[in-house]
N, C-alpha and C positions, 0 to 999 in steps of 0.2 A: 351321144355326148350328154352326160348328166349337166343343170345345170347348179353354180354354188349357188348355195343356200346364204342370204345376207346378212350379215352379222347386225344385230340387235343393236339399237342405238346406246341404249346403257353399256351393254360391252364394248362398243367404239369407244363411247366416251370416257371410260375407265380404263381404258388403254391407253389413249392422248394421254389422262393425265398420268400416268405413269412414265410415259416415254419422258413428257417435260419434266419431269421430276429429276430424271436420271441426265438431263441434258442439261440443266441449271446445277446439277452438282459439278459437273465439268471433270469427272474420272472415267469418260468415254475415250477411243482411242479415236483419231481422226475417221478413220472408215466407220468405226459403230455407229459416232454418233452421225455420220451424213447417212448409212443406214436407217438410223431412228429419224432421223430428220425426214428421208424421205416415207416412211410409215406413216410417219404425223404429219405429213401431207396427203396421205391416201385417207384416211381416218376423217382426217377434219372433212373433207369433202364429201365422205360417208354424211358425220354427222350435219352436215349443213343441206344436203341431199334429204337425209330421213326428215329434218324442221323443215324445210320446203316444203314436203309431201303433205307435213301436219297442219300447216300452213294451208296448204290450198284445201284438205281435205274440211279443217273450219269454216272457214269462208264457203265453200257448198253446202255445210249442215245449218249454216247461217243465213244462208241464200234460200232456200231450200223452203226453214222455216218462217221465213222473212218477220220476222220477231226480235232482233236485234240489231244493235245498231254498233260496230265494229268503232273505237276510238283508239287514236296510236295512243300508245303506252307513256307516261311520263314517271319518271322517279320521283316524283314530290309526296 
């Protein structure tokens, strides 16, 4: 059994946003778009999957070097 090869976060993410594109126009037919609905549910959880990974794998090269000091994010 070969196993699939994981689609790249930028091409995940460029997919979502296409499906949403085509799902806020609202000229899907009922099955496409719960099709596309469920795609962009498999997708988003790709990309939330691959920022976790990125996520954790920070925090180890941060740990690691122990030279920095990790601050939650603020918009201001």
């Amino acid at each position: 059994m070969s196993k699939k090869k994981p689609i790249p976060f930028e091409v995940s993410l460029a997919e979502l946003e296409q499906l949403v594109n085509q799902l806020e126009q609202g000229d899907l037919s009922l099955e496409d778009a719960l099709k596309s609905f469920e795609r962009g549910v498999a997708l988003t959880r790709l990309c939330q999957t691959a920022l976790s990974e990125a996520e954790q794998k920070v925090h180890l090269l941060i740990n690691q070097n122990d030279t920095q000091i990790l601050e939650p994010y603020t918009n201001e």
